[in-house]
MITIDREN-625512 format. One record per residue (C-alpha): z, y, x; residue in one letter. Coordinates in steps of 0.1 Angstrom, whole numbers, plus 5000, padded with zeros to 4 digits. Layout:
BEGIN
ZYXa;...
! end
This chain:
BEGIN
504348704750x;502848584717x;500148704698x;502548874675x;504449014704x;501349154719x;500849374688x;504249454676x;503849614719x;501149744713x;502149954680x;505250044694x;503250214724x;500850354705x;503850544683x;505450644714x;501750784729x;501050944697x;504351214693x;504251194733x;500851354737x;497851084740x;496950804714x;497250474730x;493250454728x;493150804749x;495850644773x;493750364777x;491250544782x;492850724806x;493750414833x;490150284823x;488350604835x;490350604869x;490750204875x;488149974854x;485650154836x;485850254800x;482050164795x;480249874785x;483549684766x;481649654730x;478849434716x;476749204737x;476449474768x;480549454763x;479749024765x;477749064794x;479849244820x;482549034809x;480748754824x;479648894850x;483849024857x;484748654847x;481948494873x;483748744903x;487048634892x;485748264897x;483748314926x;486748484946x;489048184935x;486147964947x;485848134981x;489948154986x;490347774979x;490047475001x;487547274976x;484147404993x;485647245028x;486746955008x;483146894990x;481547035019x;479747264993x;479447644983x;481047725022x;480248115027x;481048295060x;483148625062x;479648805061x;477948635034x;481348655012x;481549045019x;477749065007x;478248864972x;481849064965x;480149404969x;476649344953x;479649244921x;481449564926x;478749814929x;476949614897x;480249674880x;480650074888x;477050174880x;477749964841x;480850034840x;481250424854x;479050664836x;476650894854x;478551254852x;482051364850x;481951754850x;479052004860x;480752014900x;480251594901x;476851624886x;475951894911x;477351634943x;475251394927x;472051554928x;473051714963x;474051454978x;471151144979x;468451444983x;470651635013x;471551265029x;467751125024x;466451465043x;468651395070x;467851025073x;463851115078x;464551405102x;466551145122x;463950915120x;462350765157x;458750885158x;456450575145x;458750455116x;457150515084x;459650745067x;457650915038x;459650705011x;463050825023x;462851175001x;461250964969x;464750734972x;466651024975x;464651204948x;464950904923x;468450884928x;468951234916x;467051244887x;468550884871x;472051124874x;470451444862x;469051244832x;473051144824x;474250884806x;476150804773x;479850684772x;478950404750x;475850264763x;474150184795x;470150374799x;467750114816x;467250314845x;471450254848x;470949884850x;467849904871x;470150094899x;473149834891x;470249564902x;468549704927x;472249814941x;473749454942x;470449394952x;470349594987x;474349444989x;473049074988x;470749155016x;473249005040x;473348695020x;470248675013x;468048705046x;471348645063x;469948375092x;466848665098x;468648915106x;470848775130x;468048735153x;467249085153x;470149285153x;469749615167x;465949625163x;465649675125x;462149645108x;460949825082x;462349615056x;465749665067x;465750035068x;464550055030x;467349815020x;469750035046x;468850335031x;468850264998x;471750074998x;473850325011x;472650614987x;473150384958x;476850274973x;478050664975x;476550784940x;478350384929x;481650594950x;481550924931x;480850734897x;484250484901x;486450704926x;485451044923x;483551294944x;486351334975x;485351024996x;481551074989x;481751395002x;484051255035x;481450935036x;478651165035x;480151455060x;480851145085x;476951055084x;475851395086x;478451415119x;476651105131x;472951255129x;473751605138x;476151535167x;474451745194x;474852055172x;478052025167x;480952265184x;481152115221x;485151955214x;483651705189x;479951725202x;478151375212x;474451255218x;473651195179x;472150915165x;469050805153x;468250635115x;467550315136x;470750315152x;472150415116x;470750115098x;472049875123x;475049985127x;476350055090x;474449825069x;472349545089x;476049435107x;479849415102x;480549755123x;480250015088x;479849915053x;480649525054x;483449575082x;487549495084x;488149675054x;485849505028x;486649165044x;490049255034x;488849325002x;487248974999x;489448775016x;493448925005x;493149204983x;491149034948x;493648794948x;496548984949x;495549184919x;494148874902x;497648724907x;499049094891x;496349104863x;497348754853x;501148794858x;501149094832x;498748884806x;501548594807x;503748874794x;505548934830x;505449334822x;506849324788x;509749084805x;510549344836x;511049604813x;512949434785x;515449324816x;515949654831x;516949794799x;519149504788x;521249574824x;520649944831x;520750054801x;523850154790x;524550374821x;524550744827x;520550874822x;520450464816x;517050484802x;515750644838x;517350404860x;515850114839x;512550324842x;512750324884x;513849904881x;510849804858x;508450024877x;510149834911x;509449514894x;505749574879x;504749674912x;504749304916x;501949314889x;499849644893x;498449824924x;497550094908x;499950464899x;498150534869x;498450164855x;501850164861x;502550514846x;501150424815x;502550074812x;505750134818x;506050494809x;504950474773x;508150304764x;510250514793x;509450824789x;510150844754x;513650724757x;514450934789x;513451224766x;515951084739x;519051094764x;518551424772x;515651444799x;513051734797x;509551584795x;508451744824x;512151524844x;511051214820x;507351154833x;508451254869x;511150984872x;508550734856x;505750874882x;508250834915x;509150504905x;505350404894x;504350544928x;506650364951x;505350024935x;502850004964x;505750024991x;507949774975x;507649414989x;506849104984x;503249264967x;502249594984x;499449814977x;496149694992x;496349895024x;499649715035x;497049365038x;494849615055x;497449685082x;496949275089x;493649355106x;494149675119x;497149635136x;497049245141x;500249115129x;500948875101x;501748995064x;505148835066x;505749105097x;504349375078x;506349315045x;509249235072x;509149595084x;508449755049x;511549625033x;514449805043x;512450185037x;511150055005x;514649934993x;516650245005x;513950514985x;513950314953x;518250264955x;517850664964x;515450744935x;518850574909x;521050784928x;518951074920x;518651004883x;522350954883x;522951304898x;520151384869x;522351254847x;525651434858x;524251774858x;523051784818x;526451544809x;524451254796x;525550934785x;524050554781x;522550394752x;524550204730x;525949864749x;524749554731x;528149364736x;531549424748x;531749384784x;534249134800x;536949284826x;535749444857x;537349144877x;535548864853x;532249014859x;532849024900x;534048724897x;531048624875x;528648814896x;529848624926x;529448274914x;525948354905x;525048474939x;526748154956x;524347954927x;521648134938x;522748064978x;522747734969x;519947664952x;518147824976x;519147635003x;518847284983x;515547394982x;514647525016x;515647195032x;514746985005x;511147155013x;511747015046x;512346685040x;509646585014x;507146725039x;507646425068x;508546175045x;505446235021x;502746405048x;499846245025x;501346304991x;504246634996x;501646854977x;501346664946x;505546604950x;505746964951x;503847044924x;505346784899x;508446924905x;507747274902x;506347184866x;509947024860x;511547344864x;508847544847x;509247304814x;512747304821x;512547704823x;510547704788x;513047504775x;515847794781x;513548024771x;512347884739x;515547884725x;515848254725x;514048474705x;510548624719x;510448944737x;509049264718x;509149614732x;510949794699x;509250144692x;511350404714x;510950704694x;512550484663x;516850554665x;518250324688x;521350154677x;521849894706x;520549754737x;518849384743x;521949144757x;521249094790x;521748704789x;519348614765x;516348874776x;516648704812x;516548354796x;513548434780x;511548484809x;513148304838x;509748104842x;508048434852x;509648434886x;508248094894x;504748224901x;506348514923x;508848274939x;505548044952x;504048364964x;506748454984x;507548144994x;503648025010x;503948425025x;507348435039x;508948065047x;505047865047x;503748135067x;500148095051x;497448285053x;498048615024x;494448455008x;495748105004x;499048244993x;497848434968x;495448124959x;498247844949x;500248144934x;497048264910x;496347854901x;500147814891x;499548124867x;496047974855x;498547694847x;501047904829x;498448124810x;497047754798x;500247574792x;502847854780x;501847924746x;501347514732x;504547424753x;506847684735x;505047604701x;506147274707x;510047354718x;510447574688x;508447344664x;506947604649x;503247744655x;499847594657x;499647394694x;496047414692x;496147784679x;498147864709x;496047654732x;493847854723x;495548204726x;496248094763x;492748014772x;491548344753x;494548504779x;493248374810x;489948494803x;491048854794x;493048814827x;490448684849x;488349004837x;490749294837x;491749154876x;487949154884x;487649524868x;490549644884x;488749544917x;485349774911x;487950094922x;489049894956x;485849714962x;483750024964x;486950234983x;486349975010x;483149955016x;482450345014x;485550395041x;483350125062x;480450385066x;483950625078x;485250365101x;482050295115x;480750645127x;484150685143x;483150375160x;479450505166x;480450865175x;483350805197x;484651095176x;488350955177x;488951035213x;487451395203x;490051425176x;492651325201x;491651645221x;491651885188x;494751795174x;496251805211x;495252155209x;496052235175x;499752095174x;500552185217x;501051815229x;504151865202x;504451465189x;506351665159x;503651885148x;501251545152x;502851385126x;503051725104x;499151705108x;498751365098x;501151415071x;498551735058x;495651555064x;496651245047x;498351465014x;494951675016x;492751365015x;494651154991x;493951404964x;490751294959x;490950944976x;492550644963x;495250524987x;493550265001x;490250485012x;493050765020x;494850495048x;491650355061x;490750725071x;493150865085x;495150555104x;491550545118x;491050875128x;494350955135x;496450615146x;495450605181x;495950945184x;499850955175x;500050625193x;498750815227x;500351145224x;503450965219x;503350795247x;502351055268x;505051255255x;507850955264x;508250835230x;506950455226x;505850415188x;505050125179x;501450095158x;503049925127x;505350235121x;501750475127x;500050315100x;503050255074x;503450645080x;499850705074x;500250425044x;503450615030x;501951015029x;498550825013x;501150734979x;502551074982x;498851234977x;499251054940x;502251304934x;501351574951x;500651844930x;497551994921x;495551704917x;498551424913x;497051174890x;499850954881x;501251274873x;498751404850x;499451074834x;502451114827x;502451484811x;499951264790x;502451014780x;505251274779x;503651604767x;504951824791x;503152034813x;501551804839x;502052084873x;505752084863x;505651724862x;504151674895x;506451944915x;509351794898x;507851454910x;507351564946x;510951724949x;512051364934x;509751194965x;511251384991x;513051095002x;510350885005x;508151145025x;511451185049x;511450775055x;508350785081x;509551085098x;512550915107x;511250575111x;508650725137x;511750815156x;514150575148x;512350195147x;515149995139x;514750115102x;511649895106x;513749595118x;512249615152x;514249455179x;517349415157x;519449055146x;520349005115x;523949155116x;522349485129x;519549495105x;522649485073x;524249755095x;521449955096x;520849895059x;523750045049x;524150305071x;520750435062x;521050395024x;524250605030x;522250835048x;519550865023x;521950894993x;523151215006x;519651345017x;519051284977x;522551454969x;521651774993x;517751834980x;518851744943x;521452044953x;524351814935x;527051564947x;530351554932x;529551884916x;526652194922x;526652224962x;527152564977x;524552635005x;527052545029x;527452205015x;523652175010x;523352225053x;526051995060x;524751685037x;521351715055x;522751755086x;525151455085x;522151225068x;520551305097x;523251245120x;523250885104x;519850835108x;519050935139x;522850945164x;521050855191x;519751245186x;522751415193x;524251185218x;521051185240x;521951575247x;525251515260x;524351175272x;521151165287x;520150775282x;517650765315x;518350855354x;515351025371x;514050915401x;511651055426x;508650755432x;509350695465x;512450525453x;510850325420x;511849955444x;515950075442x;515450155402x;513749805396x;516649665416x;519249835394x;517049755364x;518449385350x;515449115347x;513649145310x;514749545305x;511949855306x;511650085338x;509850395322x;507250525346x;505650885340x;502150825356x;499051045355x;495350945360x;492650945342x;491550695308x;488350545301x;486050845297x;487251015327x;489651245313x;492551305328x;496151185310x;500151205314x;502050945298x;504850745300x;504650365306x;507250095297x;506849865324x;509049475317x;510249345347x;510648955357x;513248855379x;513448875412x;515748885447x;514949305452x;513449565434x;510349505455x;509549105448x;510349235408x;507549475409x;505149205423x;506148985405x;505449225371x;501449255387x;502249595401x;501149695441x;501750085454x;500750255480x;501950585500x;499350835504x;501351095521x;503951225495x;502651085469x;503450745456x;500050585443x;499350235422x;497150015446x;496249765419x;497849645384x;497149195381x;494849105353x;497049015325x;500149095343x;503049305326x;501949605344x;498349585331x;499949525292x;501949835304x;498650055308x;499050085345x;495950085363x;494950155402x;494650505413x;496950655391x;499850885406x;503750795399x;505251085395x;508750965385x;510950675368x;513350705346x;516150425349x;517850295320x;521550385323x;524750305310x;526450595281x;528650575253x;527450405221x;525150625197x;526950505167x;530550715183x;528151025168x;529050865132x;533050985136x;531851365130x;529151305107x;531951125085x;534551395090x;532451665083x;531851425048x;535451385043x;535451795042x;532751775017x;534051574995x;537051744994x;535652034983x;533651924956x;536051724943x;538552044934x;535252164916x;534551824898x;534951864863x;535651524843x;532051514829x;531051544859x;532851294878x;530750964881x;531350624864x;
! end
């Protein structure tokens, strides 16, 4: 986008904002106060922190490349790299962030360092000199009671942004030091400990909010009080000692998984989105949704739901893309005929789902790397076919939208060509596509051995032949504006053309994708060569197009793009202060579950609370994660609960029969954590919206969650029903599946929108849902009539590995007791080798048993053998098998759910009036 461009987008927002509700200044802002930081932009302060956002940005880049191994210079280990990117963040949140929001934060603020610092010197061993803990704690207070200005940054302020990144380079700093005296802390250490975590929770409730200060600081208060606590979640307590070490001096708390994450994956990714949307990648997404979209029923709405698919890509944050997108949505939803309140909810359910939708998922999804130790392409692999299904389900539901209230499209911008042109047309440019692809893929594979010293630099030069080439195309078009929606519109962008015009935007996306999926590289160094070919396109865009149209200043726009990359390289870094301080505050969470051993405590309570039910487990988490997200951003919201939580549905499951695999755990925790953003009461993106919209932002958010239904029914059913995660399935099942649950999903939207071919009758409403979940789950139904598993007494477990055929599961209901000596039930899925007999099978999968009267008992379970991976272990009881068996196919249970359809749709379709038949 040119300079020009940039502010003919910027007025038309700003018109939009104004007869919405907010001022473009107000919506900015807005996404400042909750994502960057609205202070310290102005004057040389303003100069400053630009630097010091510019000298992250750099530094990260630095850290992800291959240079320092190269140079054998400026090499940092995981531990001094977490140090250095939190002593930027927390720098960043106390400029950036002032000191009080309302009277209730002000209050946590002085509460909480004085409360926390009491605690610490109560808990302190006898001998260590603790008399400065309350002055810290005391200090801390006061700086916040004093306040601060919007505008300016008090000297006390920068002395706690100092002394903050100070107590974060410790690591770095004395990094050798402690690392010979780990768990033994001197005195040195606990004053850096100590006042490194007060500063980092006021640095939380500053940039995030008061919700995961409070959780942070309840967790610590947990860890110190733990013998006073109710006997279920009761344990020894710790001491500050123990505290210091364990939080701050090592990589269990504050510097653990989830700020390395933060270092190593996560700045990059956003860097790659903050500099995607400076090259005018935003601008283009939108502009293309509209120019195809468009002129369709409630047009304006579906084009809304695409963009926001599409500048997902570019921005990990709901607000962000609520007020991107939705200042030129929402205005023209409202035009067609949407209420404001329908308007900003369709923009804040599309805006939302961003973080689900691969290639570029929300920061928790590189999270789920670590925590569940798969690769990213595995996690994106599993996250496609939900994410695809809720946004093709949040058009559908748009379209019904647009059937109830009669609307009709914008204006077309050209005659379309006969349906069988376009299908024709539409095909050849798939087989193009096909084959491009595939020229590509193999020609990948050839330059590689035939070049092994030079295929890089190969690589490269040709890419810049097709981005030149791309320019080329795109500079004979005109530029791309957004046009002021509140002004009459009289026609839509062609759709030719508008894609033209950006066609080089996909390049930087197409080499992401490409290192993730096909490369397989690391998500860091993916994210690297995909951020340097932007630094190359924010540098090179502006002069080559000034060239290709001969018209423009080259150097002027050399210029321009420099000035670009700068702004880019600084709004990534600020959009980081939110994520980096999440991170490291959900360590200090993580690590006094670790400390306490509360997790296996919580596996007890919510056993009790939900009766061994795996149903009302998930419900729980479901709560808990909807409860915490309203204050937490997602990322802090997933960390907490898959850690609290994970294991426990992972267990209960299996000792309820049910074998969940831990990717589907934490994409459900990961999925209910967006949700909290539209939750209503405290639904920001939605309160964004009603600002952008001017309707009443409760409305908003209840219409939003009725709109997100579908996307809090996905992890239910993918709990249940993996293969909607591609697990286990071939490609031909995974396109069955694909359609068969889009199908199934378009008439969950029809039956809670309460509209299909016309207004449902209850009736009609009951059988939708109950064929949708017929679809989704057959093998429901058809395990009642056809029970999928023989049981066998134990004393016959050799004849059911006999019948069992070599590489299938025997399921084996065993009871013993687990690591702390409680006793457990659960079901384990043992694989069997080959073998002549049942007998030699079960040796030869590691397992021994023994007859001890009636009872069959397991005499030993081989290091490393199948039976150990199963969770077997000596001394526990068989108490029966359950033999695979042959029954009918589940998918037969699709004939009545597709009747009972049939019947529907003959119904409605007497009712159907011709407005409100689709087209």
């Amino acid at each position: 986008m040119t300079g020009s461009d940039h502010q003919h987008s910027t007025t038309a927002t700003a018109t939009a904002s104004d007869q919405a509700g907010l001022s473009q200044a107000e919506l900015d802002e807005l996404v400042a106060s909750s994502d960057t930081g609205a202070r310290g932009t102005k004057g040389g302060v303003g100069v400053f922190l630009m630097l010091v956002a510019l000298t992250w940005s750099l530094f990260q880049i630095w850290i992800a490349s291959p240079i320092p191994f190269i140079l054998g210079f400026g090499v940092f280990n995981d531990t001094e790299a977490r140090s250095i990117h939190l002593a930027f963040a927390i720098f960043l949140a106390f400029a950036a962030f002032p000191a009080a929001r309302s009277k209730v934060q002000l209050g946590l603020g002085l509460a909480v360092p004085i409360g926390l610092a009491a605690l610490f010197m109560v808990s302190a061993k006898d001998g260590t000199v603790v008399w400065w803990i309350p002055l810290v704690g005391v200090i801390i207070a006061a700086a916040v009671l004093i306040g601060s200005p919007k505008d300016k940054i008090p000297a006390w302020e920068w002395a706690m942004a100092a002394i903050a990144a100070a107590a974060s380079l410790y690591l770095y700093v004395y990094y050798k030091d402690i690392s010979s005296r780990v768990g033994a802390p001197i005195l040195q250490d606990f004053v850096v400990a100590v006042v490194g975590i007060l500063l980092l929770l006021e640095a939380t409730r500053r940039a995030l909010g008061p919700a995961l200060m409070i959780v942070a600081s309840v967790f610590l208060v947990y860890t110190i009080l733990g013998p006073n606590m109710p006997s279920i979640i009761a344990h020894k307590g710790n001491n500050l000692s123990e505290i210091v070490n364990h939080q701050w001096i090592t990589t269990e708390g504050v510097f653990g998984i989830a700020l390395g994450v933060s270092t190593s994956f996560v700045f990059l990714f956003v860097l790659f989105g903050s500099l995607l949307d400076k090259a005018g990648a935003g601008n283009y997404f939108i502009q293309v949704a509209f120019s195809l979209m468009g002129h369709m029923r409630g047009g304006p709405a579906k084009a809304a739901v695409v963009s926001s698919a599409m500048t997902g890509l570019i921005s990990g944050s709901s607000i962000a893309n609520v007020v991107t997108t939705g200042t030129f949505t929402i205005p023209l939803m409202k035009k067609v005929g949407f209420s404001s309140e329908k308007a900003g909810a369709v923009e804040v359910a599309s805006s939302v789902n961003g973080q689900i939708m691969p290639p570029v998922m929300g920061a928790a999804a590189f999270l789920m790397v670590e925590y569940v130790g798969i690769p990213y392409f595995d996690v994106v692999r599993h996250a496609f076919l939900p994410a695809v299904i809720s946004y093709i389900a949040l058009v559908y539901i748009v379209h019904l939208e647009a059937l109830k209230a009669g609307m009709q499209g914008l204006p077309r911008a050209y005659t379309p060509k006969p349906i069988v042109q376009r299908l024709i047309g539409i095909a050849f440019t798939i087989a193009a596509i096909c084959a491009v692809s595939l020229a590509v893929y193999y020609g990948m594979g050839w330059i590689r051995p035939a070049f092994p010293a030079t295929a890089g630099y190969i690589v490269f030069a040709l890419l810049v032949a097709v981005y030149v080439g791309l320019l080329r195309i795109a500079a004979k078009e005109e530029p791309l504006h957004l046009d002021d929606p509140n002004a009459p519109v009289t026609k839509l962008p062609l759709p030719g053309p508008t894609l033209r015009s950006g066609f080089h935007y996909i390049l930087p996306v197409v080499v992401l994708v490409w290192a993730l999926m096909v490369d397989r590289l690391s998500p860091g160094l993916s994210a690297f060569w995909a951020t340097m070919f932007m630094v190359f396109i924010l540098l090179t865009q502006r002069p080559i197009l000034a060239v290709l149209r001969v018209k423009g200043d080259v150097l002027a726009e050399a210029k321009a793009g420099a000035i670009d990359l700068r702004d880019g390289l600084v709004i990534g870094a600020r959009n980081m202060i939110g994520i980096g301080i999440a991170t490291a505050t959900a360590g200090i969470i993580v690590g006094a579950v670790s400390q306490t051993g509360v997790g296996s405590a919580l596996a007890d309570v919510v056993e009790v609370l939900s009766g061994g039910n795996i149903l009302a487990i998930l419900v729980l988490t479901a709560i808990l994660s909807l409860i915490l997200g309203m204050g937490l951003p997602t990322t802090a919201n997933y960390i907490v609960v898959s850690a609290l939580l994970a294991p426990v549905i992972v267990t209960l499951g299996q000792q309820n029969g049910l074998i969940v695999p831990l990717i589907a755990v934490h994409l459900f925790v990961f999925y209910f954590g967006i949700m909290a953003d539209v939750t209503p009461p405290v639904g920001l993106a939605s309160f964004a919206a009603a600002a952008v919209s001017g309707g009443d932002p409760i409305k908003t958010g209840v219409v939003a969650f009725f709109y997100s239904l579908r996307t809090a029914a996905l992890p239910f059913l993918f709990i249940f029903n993996t293969e909607l995660l591609l697990i286990n399935v071939t490609w031909a099942q995974g396109v069955f599946v694909f359609c068969i649950a889009t199908v199934a999903m378009l008439l969950f939207a029809a039956a809670t929108q309460g509209w299909f071919l016309a207004r449902n009758r209850i009736h009609e409403t009951i059988a939708l849902l109950l064929i949708a979940f017929t679809l989704f789950r057959p093998g429901f139904w058809m395990d009642m009539v056809f029970p999928p598993y023989q049981e066998a007494p134990p004393s016959e477990i050799a004849a059911a590995a006999e019948a069992t055929p070599a590489g299938e599961k025997l399921r084996i209901r065993v009871k013993g007791v687990n690591d702390l000596g409680d006793p457990i039930e659960f079901v384990a899925l043992l694989e069997l080798p080959d073998g002549a007999n049942g007998e030699e099978k079960l040796a030869n999968a590691g397992l021994a048993l023994r007859q001890d009267g009636d009872k069959t008992i397991i005499d030993d379970a081989s290091y490393d053998s199948a039976a150990q991976k199963a969770g077997l272990d000596w001394d526990q009881e068989v108490l029966r098998v359950l033999r695979p068996i042959d029954v009918p196919s589940k998918y037969w249970m699709f004939l009545p759910a597709l009747l009972l359809l049939a019947g529907v749709v003959v119904l409605q379709r007497r009712r159907a009036t011709p407005q409100t038949k689709p087209v």
